[in-house]
N, C-alpha and C positions, 0 to 999 in steps of 0.2 A: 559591506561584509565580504570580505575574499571568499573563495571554494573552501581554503583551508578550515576556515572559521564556520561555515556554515555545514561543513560536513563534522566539524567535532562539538557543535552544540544541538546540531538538530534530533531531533527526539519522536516517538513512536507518541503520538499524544491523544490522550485517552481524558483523563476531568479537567482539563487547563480550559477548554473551550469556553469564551465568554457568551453563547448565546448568539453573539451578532453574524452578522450574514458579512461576508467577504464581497469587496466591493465589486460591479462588472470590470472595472477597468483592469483591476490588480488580477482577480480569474483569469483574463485574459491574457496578461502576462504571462504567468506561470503555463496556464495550457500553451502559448508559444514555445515556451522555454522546453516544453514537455516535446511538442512536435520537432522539434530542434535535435533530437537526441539522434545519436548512431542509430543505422541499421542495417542489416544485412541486403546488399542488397540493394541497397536502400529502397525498399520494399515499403518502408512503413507504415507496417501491418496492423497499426494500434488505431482506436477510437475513442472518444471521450465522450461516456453520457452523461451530463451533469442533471443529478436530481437535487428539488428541492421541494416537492408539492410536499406539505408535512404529513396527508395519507400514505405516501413510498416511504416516507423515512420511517414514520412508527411500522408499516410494514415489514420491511428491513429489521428494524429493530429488534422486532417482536421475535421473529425468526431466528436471529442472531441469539437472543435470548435463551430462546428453547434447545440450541444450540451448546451451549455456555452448559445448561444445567446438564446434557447428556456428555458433554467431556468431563463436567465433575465427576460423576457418577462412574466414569472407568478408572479413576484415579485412586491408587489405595490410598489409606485415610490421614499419611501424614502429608504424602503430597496436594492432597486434597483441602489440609487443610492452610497448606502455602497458596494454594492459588483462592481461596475461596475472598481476599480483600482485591482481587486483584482486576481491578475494572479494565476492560474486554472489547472497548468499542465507545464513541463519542456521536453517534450517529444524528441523535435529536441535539443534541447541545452545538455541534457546527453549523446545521442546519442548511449544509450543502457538502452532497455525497455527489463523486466523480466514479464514474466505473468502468474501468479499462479495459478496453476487450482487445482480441488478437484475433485476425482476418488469417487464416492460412494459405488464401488462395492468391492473396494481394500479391502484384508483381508478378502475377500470371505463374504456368506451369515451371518454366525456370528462374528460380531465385540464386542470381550469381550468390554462390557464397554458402548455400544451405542445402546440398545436394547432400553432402556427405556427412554433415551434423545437422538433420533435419531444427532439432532444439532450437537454433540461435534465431528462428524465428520469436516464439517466446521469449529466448535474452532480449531482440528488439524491445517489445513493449516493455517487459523489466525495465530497463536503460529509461526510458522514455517516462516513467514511474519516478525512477531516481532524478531522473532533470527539474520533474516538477517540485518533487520533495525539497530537494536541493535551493531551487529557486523562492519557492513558499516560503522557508526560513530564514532565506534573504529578507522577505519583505516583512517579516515580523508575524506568520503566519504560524499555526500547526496543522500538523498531516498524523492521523492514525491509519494503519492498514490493518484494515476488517479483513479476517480468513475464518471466521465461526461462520459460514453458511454451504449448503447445498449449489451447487453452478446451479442445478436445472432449475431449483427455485429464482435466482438470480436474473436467469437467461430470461425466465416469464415476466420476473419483476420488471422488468426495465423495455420486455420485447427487442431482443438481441434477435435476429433473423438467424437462422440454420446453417449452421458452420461456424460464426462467430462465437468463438470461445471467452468467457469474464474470465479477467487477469487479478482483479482487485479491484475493490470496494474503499475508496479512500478518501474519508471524513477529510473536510479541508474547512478553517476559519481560523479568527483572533484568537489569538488566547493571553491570561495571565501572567503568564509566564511558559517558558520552556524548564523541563526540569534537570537540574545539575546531572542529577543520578539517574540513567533509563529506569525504569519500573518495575521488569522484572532484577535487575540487581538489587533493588529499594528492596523488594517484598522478599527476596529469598529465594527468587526460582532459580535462576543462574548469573553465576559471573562471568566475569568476561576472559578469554582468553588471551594472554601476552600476548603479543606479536612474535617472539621470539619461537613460539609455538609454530606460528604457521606459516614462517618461510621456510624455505626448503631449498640450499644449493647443489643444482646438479642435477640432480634425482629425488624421490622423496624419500628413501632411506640412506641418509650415506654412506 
């Protein structure tokens, strides 16, 4: 599968998960591929916790859950009721969750590169997010990126040490299929934006 191929099929995957466990080999693949990525610096500020004891995942889960129902609930009722088919997370069904944190301090006190846009530290791990995703769909894989939880619950769930910041929470295994159509264009929430929209020559108004 080319870059090109695997960045216009790959998908946000959420019911596709068949259950099975992603093999060590292929894991390890992808986590390379992940380590591989740009960074400022080349600092690379990222870590990979990979869970699968199934007490962290229904933990996770759970949380994510109660999560889910407090964002319904601020949603007025028509919006509310687009997102209410809209499933939110693959967590027990991949059955191995990777959760990417960001070191601020990595690369010591000067980060060639991030002096004057402190940010691009966090774009690193980002990048490093997209390498794996990217590579996962290469090999026949889905990737969901869980954002329904609290960091500081996170931080404890997994025992992130102090400083270390979670970046993402990302369901990774087989699936069924990848699907044609991302999920929220399926259900209604939003479409997608031309491209003609968002380049910009020159300046952004011209």
């Amino acid at each position: 599968m080319s870059v090109y191929e695997a960045i216009r099929v790959r998908r946000d995957v959420r019911a596709e998960f068949t259950s099975e466990l992603v093999d060590d080999a292929t894991l390890w693949r992808i986590l390379e591929a992940a380590h591989r990525a740009p960074s400022v610096g080349n600092s690379q500020p990222w870590d990979f916790v990979v869970v699968r004891d199934p007490s962290t995942l229904r933990k996770f889960a759970d949380h994510v859950a109660d999560k889910r129902v407090e964002f319904r609930a601020s949603l007025p009722p028509e919006r509310a009721a687009t997102f209410e088919p809209i499933k939110i997370e693959g967590i027990i069904e991949s059955g191995t969750g990777i959760v990417v944190s960001y070191d601020h301090s990595r690369g010591g006190p000067q980060v060639l590169g991030r002096a004057s846009v402190p940010e691009t530290g966090v774009y690193s791990a980002v990048l490093a997010i997209q390498n794996l995703w990217l590579a996962a769909t290469a090999e026949g894989l889905g990737v969901g990126w869980v954002s329904f939880y609290d960091p500081e619950f996170l931080t404890d769930l997994v025992a992130l040490p102090e400083g270390i910041q979670p970046v993402a929470w990302l369901c990774v295994g087989p699936v069924d299929e990848l699907q044609q159509i991302p999920d929220l264009e399926r259900f209604g929430w939003r479409g997608r934006r031309p491209l003609q929209e968002a380049v910009h020559l020159e300046t952004y108004r011209a």
